[in-house]
N, CA, C and O of each residue as an XYZ file, in Angstrom:
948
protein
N     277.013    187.206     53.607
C     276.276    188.458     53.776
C     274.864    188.153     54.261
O     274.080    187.363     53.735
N     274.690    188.794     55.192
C     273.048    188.903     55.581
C     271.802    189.052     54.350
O     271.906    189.650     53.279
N     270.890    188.481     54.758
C     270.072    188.766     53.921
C     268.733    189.531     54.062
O     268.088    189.312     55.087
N     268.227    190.427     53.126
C     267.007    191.148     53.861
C     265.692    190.743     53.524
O     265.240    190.455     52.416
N     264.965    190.765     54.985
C     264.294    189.774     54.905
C     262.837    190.553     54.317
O     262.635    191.705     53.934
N     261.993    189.415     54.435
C     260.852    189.883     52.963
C     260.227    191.173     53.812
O     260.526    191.234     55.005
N     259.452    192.109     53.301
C     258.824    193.700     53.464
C     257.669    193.722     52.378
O     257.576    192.997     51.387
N     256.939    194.576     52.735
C     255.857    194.518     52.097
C     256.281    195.730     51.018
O     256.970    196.626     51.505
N     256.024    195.814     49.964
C     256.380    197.425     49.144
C     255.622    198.687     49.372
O     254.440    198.946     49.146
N     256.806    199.581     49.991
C     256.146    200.581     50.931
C     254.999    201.837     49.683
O     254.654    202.947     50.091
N     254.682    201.411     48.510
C     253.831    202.017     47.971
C     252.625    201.404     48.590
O     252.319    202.392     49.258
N     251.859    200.677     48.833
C     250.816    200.108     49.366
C     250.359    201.224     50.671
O     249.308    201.841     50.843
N     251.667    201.176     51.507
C     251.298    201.851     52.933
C     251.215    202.799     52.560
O     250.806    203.454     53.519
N     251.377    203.752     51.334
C     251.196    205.141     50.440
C     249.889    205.509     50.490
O     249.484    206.630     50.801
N     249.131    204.433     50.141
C     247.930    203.926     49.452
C     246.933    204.116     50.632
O     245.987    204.869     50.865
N     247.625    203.002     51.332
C     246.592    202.691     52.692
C     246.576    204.509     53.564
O     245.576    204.801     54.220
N     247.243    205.095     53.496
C     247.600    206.432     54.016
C     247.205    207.660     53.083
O     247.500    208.827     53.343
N     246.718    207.369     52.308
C     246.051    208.132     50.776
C     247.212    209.685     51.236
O     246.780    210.814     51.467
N     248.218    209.401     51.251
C     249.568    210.157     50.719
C     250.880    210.267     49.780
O     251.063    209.172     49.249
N     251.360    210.733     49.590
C     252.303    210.850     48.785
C     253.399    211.045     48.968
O     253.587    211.792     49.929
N     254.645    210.565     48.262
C     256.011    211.617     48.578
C     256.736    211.622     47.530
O     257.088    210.583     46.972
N     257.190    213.318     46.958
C     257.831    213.495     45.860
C     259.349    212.502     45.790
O     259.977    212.061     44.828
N     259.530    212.424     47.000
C     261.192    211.728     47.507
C     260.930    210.754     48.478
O     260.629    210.792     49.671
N     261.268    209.199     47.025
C     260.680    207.924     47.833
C     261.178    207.520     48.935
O     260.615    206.927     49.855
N     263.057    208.099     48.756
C     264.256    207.587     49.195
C     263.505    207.782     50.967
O     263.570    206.830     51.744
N     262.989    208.816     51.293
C     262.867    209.328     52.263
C     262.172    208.327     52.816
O     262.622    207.859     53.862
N     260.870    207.742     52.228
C     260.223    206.753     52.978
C     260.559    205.501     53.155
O     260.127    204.699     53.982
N     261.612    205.328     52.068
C     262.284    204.063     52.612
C     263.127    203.805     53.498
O     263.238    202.738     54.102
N     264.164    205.360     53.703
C     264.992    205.180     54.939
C     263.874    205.471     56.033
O     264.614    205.844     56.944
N     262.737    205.541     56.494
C     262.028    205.328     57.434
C     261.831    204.288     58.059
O     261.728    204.061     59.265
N     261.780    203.614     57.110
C     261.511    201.701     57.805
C     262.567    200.779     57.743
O     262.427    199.556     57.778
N     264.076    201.647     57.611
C     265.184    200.956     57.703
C     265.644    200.774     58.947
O     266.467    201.619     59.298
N     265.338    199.822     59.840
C     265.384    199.547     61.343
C     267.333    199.302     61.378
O     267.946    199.152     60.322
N     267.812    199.304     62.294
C     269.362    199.362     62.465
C     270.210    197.786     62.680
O     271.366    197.387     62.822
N     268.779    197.206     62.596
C     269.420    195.424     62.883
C     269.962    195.291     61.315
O     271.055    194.791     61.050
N     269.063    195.797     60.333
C     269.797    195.683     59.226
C     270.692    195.549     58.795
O     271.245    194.591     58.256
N     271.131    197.239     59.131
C     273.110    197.723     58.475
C     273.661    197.086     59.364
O     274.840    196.973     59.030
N     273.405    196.380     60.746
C     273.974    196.085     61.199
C     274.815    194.556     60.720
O     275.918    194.125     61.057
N     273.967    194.103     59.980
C     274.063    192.969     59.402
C     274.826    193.051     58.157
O     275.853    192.380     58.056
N     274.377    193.912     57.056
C     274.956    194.404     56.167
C     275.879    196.009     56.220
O     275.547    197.029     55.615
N     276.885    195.870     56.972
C     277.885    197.308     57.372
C     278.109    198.259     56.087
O     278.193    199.479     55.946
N     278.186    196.826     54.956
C     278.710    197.713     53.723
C     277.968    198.332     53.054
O     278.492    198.804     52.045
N     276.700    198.582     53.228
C     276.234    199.192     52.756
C     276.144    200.968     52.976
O     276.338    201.483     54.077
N     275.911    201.537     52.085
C     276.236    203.009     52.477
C     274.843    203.778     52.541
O     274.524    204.595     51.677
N     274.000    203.441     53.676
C     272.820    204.130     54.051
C     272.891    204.207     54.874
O     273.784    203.515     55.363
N     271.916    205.248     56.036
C     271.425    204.915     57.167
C     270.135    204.669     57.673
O     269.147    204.739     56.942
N     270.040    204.249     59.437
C     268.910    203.641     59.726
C     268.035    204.702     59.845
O     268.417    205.843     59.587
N     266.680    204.419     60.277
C     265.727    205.322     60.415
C     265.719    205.938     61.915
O     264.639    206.202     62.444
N     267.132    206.196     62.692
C     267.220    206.524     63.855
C     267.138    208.084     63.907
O     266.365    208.701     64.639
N     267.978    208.610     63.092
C     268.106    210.387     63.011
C     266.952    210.647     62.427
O     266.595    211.805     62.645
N     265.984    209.834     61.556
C     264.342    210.265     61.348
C     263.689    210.278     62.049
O     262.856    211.184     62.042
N     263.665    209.054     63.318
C     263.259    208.838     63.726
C     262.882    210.207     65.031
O     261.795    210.470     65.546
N     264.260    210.874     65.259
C     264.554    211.549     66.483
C     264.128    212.906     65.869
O     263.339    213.605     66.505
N     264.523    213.250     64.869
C     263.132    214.797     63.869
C     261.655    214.314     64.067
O     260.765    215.125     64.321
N     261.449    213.146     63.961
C     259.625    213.093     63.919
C     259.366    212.984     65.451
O     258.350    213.262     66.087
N     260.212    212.646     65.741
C     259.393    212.833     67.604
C     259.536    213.805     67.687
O     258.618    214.264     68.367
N     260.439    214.806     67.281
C     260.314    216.984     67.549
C     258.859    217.381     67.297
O     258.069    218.018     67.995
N     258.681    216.547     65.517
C     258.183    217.545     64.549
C     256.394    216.508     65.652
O     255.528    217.381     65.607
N     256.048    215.814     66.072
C     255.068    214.751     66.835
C     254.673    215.935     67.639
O     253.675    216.624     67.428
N     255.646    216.125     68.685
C     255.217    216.808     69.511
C     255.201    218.428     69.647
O     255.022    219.072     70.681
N     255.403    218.852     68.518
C     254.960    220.026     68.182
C     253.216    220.191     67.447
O     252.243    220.923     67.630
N     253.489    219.320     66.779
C     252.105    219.189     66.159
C     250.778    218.943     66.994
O     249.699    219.499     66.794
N     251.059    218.035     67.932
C     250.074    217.950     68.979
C     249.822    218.773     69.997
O     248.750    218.826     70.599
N     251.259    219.749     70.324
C     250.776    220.869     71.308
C     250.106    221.837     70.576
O     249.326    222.558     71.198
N     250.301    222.067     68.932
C     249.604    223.092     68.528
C     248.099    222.873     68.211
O     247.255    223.701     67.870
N     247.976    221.361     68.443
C     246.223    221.065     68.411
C     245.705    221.475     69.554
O     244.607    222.000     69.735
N     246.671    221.176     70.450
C     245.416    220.923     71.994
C     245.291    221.919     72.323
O     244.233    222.241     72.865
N     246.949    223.396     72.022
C     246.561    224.819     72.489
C     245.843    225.052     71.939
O     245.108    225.908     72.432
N     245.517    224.621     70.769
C     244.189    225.919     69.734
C     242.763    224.746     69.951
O     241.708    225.234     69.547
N     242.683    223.776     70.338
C     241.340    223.018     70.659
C     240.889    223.212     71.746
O     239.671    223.245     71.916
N     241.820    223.401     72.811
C     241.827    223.621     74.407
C     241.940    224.744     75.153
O     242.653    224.589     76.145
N     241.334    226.159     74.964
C     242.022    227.142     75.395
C     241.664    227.096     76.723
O     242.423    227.892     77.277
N     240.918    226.599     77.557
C     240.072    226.428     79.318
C     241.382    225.569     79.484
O     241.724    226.009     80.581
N     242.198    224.793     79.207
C     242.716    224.009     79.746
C     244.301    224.376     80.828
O     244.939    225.257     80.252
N     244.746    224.097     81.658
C     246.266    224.812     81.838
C     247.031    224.278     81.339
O     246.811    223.553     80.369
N     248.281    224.492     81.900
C     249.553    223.945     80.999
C     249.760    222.456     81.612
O     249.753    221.624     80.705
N     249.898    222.030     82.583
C     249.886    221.191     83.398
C     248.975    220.173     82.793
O     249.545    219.265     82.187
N     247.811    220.150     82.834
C     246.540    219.684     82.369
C     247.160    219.253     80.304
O     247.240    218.111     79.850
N     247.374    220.142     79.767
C     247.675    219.957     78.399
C     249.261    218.960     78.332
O     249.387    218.041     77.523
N     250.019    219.228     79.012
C     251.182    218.184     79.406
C     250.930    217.111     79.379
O     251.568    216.335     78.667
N     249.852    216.693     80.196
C     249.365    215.422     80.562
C     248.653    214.888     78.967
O     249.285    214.117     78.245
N     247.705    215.258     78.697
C     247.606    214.835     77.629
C     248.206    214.763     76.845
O     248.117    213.634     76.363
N     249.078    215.560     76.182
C     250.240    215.314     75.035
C     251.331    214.375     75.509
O     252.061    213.936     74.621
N     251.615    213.916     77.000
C     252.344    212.994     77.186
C     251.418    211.325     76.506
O     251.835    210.514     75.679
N     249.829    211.345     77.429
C     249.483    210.112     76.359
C     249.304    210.201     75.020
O     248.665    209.255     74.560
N     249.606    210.912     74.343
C     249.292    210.996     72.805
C     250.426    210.220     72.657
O     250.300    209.030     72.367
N     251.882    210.884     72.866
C     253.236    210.502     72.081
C     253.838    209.578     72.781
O     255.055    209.444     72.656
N     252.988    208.632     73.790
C     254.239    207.698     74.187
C     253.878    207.018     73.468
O     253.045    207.023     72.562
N     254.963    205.964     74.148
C     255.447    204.522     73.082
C     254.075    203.919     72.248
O     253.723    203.860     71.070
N     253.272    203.331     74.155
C     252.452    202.068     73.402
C     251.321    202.939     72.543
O     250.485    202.470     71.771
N     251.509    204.216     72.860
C     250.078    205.152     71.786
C     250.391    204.999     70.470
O     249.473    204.785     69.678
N     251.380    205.060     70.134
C     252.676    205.185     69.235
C     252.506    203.955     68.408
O     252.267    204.019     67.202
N     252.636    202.781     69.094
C     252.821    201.411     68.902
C     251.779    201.066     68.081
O     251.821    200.498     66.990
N     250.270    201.705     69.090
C     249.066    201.367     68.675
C     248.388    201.415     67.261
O     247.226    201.036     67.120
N     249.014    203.831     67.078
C     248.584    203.431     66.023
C     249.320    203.242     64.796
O     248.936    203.651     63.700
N     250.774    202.384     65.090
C     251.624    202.142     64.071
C     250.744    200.557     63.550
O     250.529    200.273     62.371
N     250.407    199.827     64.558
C     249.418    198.583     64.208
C     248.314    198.618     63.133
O     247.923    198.039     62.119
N     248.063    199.585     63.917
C     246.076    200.056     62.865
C     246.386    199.673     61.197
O     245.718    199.010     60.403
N     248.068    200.595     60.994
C     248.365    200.774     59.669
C     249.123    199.559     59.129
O     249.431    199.494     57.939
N     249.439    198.543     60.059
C     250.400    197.217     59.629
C     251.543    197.535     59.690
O     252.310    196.595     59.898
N     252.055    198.667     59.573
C     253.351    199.729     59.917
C     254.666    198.485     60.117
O     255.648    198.854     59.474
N     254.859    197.412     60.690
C     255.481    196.271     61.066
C     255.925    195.294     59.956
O     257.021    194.735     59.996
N     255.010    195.107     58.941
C     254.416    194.322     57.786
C     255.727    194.871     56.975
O     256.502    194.046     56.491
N     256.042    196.727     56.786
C     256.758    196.949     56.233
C     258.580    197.562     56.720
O     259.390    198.319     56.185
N     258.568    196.963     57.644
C     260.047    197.302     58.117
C     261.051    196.839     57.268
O     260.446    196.259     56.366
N     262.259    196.772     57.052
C     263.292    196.609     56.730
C     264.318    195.838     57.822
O     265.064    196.701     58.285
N     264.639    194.411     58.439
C     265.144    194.350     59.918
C     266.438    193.535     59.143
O     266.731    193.554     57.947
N     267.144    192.767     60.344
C     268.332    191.862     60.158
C     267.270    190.955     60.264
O     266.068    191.214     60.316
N     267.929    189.669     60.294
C     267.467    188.736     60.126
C     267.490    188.391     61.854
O     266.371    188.211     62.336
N     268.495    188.304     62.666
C     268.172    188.553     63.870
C     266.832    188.991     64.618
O     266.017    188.479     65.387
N     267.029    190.130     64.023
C     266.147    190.884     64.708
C     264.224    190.495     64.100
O     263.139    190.804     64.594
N     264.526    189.880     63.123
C     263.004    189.075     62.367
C     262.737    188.499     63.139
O     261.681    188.607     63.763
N     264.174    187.193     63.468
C     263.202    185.909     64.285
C     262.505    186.289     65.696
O     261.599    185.768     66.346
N     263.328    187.430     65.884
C     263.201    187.574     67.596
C     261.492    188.363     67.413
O     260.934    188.893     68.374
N     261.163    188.326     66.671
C     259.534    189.138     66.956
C     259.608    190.686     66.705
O     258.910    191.508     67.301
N     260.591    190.990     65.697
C     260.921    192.300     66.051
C     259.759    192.946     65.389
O     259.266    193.888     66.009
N     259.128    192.566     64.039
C     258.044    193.451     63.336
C     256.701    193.937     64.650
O     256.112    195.008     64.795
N     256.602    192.703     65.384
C     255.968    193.202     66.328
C     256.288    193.943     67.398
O     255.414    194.146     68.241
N     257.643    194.502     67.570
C     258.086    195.512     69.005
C     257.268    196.543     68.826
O     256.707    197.045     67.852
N     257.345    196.879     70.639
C     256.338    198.147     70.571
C     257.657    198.831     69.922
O     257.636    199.060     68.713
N     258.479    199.071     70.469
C     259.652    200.064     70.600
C     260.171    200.375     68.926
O     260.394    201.554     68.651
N     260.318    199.551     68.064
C     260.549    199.531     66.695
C     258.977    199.938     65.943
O     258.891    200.185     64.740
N     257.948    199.950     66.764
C     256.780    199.936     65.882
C     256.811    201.856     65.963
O     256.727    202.604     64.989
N     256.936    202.209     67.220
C     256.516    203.383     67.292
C     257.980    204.194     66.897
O     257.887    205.418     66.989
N     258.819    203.863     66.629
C     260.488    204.159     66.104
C     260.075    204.706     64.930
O     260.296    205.855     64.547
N     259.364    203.702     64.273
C     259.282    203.471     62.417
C     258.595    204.632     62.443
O     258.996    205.480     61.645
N     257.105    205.097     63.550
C     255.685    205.531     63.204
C     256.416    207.257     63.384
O     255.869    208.302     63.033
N     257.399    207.148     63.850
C     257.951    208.791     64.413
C     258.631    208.963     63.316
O     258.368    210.017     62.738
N     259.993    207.801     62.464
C     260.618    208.184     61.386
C     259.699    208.568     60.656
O     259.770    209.652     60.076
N     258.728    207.811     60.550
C     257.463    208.232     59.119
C     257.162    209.569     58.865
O     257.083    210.187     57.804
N     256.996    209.928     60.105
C     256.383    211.636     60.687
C     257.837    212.303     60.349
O     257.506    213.480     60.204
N     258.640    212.276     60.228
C     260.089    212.669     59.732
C     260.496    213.008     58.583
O     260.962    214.044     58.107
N     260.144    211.504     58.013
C     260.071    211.524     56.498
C     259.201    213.066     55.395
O     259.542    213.914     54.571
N     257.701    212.506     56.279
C     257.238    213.122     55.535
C     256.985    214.483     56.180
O     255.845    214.896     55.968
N     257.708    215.231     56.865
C     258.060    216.439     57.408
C     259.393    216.705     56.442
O     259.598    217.914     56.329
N     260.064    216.125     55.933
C     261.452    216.572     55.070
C     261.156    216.556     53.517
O     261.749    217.116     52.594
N     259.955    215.661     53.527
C     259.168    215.544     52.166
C     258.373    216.827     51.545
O     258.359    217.354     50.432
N     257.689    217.095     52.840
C     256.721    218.876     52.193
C     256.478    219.392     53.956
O     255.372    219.676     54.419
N     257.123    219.407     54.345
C     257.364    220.560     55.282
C     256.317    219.973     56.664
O     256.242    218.862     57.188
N     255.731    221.023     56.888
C     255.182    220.740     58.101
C     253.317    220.576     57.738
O     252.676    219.816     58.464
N     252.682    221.244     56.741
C     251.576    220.394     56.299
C     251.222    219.387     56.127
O     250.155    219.016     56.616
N     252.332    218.222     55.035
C     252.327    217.675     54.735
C     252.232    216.608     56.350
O     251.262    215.910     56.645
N     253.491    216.755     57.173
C     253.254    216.124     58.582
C     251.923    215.799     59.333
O     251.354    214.843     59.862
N     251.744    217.150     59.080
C     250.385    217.759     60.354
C     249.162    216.370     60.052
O     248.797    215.555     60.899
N     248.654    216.452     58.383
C     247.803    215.772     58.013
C     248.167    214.338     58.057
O     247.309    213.455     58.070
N     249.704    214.059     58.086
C     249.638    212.240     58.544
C     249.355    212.504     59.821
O     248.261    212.044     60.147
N     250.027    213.172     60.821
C     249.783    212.853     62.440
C     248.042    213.083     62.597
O     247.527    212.001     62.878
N     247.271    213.928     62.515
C     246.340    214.153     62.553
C     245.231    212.624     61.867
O     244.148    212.247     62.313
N     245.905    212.138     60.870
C     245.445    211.161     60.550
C     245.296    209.778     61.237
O     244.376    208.993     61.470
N     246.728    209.855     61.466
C     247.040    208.398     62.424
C     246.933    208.707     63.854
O     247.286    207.686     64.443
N     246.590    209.703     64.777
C     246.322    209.315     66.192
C     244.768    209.769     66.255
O     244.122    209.881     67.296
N     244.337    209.986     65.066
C     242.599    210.095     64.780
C     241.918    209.937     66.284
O     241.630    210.785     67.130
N     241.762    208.245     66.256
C     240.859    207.803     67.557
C     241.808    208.322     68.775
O     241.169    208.521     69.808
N     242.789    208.503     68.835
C     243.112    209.255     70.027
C     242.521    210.400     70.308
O     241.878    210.583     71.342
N     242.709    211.337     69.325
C     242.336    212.847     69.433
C     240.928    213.103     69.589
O     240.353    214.138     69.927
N     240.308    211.535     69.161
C     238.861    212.080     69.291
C     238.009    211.349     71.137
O     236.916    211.443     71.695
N     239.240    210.733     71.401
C     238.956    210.346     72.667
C     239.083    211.373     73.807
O     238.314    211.293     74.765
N     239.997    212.310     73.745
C     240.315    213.334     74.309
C     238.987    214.377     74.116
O     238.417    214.718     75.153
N     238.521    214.848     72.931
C     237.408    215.639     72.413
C     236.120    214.636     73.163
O     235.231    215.443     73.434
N     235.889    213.915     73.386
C     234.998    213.159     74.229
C     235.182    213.152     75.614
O     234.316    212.810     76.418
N     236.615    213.631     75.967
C     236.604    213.793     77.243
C     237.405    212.052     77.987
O     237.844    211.600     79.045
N     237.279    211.841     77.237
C     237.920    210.263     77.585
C     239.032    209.827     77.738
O     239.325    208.716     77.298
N     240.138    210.793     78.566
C     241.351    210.665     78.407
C     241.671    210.458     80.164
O     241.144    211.213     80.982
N     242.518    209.433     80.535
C     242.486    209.133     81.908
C     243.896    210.074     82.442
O     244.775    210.529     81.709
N     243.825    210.159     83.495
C     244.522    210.900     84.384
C     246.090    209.990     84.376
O     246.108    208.804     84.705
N     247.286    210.692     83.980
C     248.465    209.932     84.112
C     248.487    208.634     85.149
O     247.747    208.460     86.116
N     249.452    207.854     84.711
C     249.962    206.917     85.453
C     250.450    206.696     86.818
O     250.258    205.734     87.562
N     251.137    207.803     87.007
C     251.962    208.323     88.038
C     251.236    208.887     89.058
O     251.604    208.793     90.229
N     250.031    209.585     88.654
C     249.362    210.220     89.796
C     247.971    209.066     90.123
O     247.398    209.166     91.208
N     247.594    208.196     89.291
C     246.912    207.449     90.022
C     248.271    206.221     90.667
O     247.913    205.396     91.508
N     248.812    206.222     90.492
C     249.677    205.530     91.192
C     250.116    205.508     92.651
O     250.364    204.530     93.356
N     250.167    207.180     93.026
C     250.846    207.782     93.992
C     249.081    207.918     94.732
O     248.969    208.121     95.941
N     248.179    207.817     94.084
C     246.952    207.982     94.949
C     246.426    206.651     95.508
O     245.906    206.748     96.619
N     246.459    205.428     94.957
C     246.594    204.207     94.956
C     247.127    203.965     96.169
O     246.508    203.978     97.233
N     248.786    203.645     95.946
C     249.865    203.496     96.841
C     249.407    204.326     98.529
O     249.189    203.722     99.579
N     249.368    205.987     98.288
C     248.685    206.251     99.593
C     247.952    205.673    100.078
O     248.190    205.245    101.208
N     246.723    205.400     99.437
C     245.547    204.657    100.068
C     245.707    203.557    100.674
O     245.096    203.306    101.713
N     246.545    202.742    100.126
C     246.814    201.682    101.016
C     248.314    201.703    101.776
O     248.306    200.709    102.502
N     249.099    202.131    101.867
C     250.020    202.336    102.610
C     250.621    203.460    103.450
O     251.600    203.404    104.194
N     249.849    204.459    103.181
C     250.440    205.585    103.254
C     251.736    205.841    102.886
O     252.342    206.658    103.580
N     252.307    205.337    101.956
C     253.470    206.141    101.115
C     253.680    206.402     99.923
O     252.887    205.971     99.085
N     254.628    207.054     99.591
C     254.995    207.720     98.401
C     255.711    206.452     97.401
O     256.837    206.109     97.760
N     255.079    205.685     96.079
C     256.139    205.436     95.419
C     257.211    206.033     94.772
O     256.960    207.144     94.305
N     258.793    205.436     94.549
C     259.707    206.200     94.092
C     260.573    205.134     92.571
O     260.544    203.971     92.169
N     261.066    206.084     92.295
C     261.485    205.484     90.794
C     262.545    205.647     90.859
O     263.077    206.677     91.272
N     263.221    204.440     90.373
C     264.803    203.914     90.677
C     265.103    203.859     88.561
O     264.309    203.379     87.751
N     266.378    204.476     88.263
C     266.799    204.065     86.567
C     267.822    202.641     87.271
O     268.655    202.391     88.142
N     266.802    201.832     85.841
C     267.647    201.001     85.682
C     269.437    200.906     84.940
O     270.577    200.617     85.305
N     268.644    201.400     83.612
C     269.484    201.025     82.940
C     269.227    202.039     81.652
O     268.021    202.171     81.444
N     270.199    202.905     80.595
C     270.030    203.458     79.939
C     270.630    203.143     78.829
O     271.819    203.448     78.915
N     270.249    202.469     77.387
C     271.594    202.196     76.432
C     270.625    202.538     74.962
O     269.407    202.426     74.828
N     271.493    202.915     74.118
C     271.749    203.433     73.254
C     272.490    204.316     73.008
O     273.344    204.646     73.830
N     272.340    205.048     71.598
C     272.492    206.126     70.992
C     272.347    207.523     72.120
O     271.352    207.662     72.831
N     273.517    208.491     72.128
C     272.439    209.715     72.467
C     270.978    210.063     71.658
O     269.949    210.236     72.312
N     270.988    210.128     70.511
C     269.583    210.523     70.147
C     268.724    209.410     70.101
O     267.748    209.494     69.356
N     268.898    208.384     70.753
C     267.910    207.122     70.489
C     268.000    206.237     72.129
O     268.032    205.008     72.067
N     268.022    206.620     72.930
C     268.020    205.890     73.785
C     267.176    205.383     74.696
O     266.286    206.202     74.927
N     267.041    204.216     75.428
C     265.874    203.486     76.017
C     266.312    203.343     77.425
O     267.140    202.474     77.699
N     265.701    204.326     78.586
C     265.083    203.778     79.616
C     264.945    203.176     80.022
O     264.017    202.626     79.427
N     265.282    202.395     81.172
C     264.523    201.377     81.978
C     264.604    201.861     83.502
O     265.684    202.081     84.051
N     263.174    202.030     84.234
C     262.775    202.538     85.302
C     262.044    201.248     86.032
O     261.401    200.359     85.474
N     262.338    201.409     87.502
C     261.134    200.330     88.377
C     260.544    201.245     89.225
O     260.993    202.391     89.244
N     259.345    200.847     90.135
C     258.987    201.664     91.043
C     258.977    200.688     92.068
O     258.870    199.475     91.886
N     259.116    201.384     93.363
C     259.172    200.763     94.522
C     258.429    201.272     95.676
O     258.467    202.440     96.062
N     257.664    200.199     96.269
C     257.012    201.209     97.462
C     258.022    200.571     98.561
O     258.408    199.437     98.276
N     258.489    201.103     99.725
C     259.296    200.414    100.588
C     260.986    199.662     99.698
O     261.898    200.091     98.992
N     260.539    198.281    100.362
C     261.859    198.308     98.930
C     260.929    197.008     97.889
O     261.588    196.338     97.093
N     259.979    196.868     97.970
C     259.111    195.712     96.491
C     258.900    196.709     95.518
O     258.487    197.868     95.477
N     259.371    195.769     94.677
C     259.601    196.253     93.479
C     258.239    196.316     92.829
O     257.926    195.154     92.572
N     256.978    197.416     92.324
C     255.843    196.917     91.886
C     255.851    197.084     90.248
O     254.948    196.561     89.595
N     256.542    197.575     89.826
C     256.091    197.308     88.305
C     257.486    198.284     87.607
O     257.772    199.381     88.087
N     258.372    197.583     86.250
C     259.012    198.424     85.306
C     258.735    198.458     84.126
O     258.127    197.636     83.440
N     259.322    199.721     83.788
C     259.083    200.409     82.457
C     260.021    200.873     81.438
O     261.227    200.854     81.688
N     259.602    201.268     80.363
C     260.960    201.230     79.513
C     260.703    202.204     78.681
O     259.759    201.815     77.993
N     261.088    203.484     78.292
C     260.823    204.592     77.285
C     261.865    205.374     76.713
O     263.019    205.121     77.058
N     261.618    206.378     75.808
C     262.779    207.156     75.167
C     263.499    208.195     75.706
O     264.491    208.747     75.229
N     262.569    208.560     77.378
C     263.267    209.426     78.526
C     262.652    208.540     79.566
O     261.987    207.506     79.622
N     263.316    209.644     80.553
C     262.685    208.578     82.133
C     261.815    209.003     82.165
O     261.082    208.353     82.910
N     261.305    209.890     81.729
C     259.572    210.359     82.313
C     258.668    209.010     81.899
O     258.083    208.228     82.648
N     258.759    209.019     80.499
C     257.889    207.958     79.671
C     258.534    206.329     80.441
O     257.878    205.297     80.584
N     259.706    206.518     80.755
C     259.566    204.579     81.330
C     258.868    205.000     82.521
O     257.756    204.484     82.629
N     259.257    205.922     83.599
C     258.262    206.144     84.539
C     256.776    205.682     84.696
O     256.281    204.972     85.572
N     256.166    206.310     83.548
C     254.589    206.316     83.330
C     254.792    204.383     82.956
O     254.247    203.489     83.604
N     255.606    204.218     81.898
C     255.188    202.518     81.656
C     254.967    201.767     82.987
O     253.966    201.074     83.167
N     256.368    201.998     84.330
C     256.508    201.292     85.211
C     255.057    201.532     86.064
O     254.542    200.525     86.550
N     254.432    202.754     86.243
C     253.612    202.814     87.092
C     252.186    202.008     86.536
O     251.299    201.556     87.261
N     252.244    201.961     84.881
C     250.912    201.739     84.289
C     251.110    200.125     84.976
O     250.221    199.679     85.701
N     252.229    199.396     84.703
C     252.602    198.195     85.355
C     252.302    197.509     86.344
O     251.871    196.357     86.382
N     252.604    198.454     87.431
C     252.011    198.305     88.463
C     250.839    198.339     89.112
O     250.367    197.648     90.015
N     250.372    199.441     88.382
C     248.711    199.599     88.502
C     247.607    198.036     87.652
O     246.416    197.726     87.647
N     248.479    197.646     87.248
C     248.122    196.362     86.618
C     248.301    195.624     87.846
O     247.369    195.225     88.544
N     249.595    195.447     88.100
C     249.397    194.232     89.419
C     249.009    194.253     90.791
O     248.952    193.402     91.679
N     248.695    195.783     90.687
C     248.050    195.434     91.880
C     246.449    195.619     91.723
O     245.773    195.301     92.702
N     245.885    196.035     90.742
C     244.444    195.428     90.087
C     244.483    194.009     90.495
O     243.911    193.645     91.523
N     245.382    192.880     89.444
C     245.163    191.675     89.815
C     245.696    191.044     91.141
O     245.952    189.840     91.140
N     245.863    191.728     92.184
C     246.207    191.285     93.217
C     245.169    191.658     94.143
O     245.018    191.043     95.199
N     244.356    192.751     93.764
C     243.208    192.483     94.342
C     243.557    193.690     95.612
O     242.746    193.887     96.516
């Protein structure tokens, strides 16, 4: 039998999060990553995937109802854009880090050696089950004040005005400038779960391949592949 490997005791991250939950069970199936059961079948729980896929609902509800009631000058278009960088991955990832969020997963042993506490993709998995959890724990208050908590320095980067223009459109402004054409986005590859599945997108100007991406729809690997690219061709000068 597999064995599970060491976790930090998720009362601490309680602590560090100055929250609570009447129903522990809930926060523990949060950080039950799927390399686990996978390892151990017989066991009769599940992973933090169907939490995972409620807290990305209950995520992005919560953040459109900030920015409509913080933002009323803004359009819809304009508010899109921002709530897309709030809830992707590596935002996700980021501020699953801040909290050590990784420290306390639950994995296979597989999935330990391979670096998994550090995936973006499992970091921001866990940070959405969390938002799940404690949305099934006390409703949607209880949510509001973790999300509001944990993308803090985001929300206040935006309120500063400090929020950059998508990926995709400096991409496509980029790319014109020096070529006059349009980049286009090719799917790689799509696997998982229906409610859990990962993306993989490239972009191409002509047929070179400049940068791929990987997300929970194609929009979001989209934006990764272009942020990618906008990287290499920075260092390419």
């Amino acid at each position: 039998m597999a064995t599970i490997t060491k976790s930090k005791d998720p009362v601490s991250l309680l602590k560090a999060l100055e929250i609570s939950f009447r129903r522990t069970a809930l926060l523990e199936q949060a950080l039950v990553h799927r390399s686990y059961l996978n390892e151990v079948p017989e066991l009769e729980m599940e992973s933090n995937e169907r939490m995972e896929f409620l807290g990305d609902a209950v995520l992005g509800l919560i953040i459109s109802e900030r920015l409509y009631g913080e933002y009323p000058a803004l359009s819809e278009g304009h508010l899109s854009q921002i709530r897309a960088l709030l809830v992707r991955w590596d935002t996700l990832a980021e501020a699953a880090e801040r909290i050590s969020l990784g420290d306390y997963l639950v994995l296979g042993r597989g999935e330990e050696m391979s670096g998994g506490r550090g995936r973006p993709s499992n970091l921001a998995g866990a940070l959405e089950a969390l938002i799940g959890a404690a949305f099934l724990d006390g409703g949607i208050t209880k949510a509001r004040k973790l999300v509001l908590e944990l993308l803090a320095p985001e929300l206040e980067k935006v309120a500063a005005g400090a929020v950059a223009v998508d990926s995709k459109s400096q991409l496509q402004h980029e790319v014109q400038s020096r070529w006059h054409e349009i980049p286009k986005y090719r799917l790689i590859s799509s696997v998982g779960p229906d409610h859990a599945k990962t993306f993989t997108v490239e972009v191409l100007v002509r047929s070179d391949v400049l940068g791929h991406g990987e997300g929970r729809n194609k929009k979001q690997a989209e934006l990764a592949a272009a942020r990618q690219a906008l990287e290499a061709l920075a260092a390419s000068g």
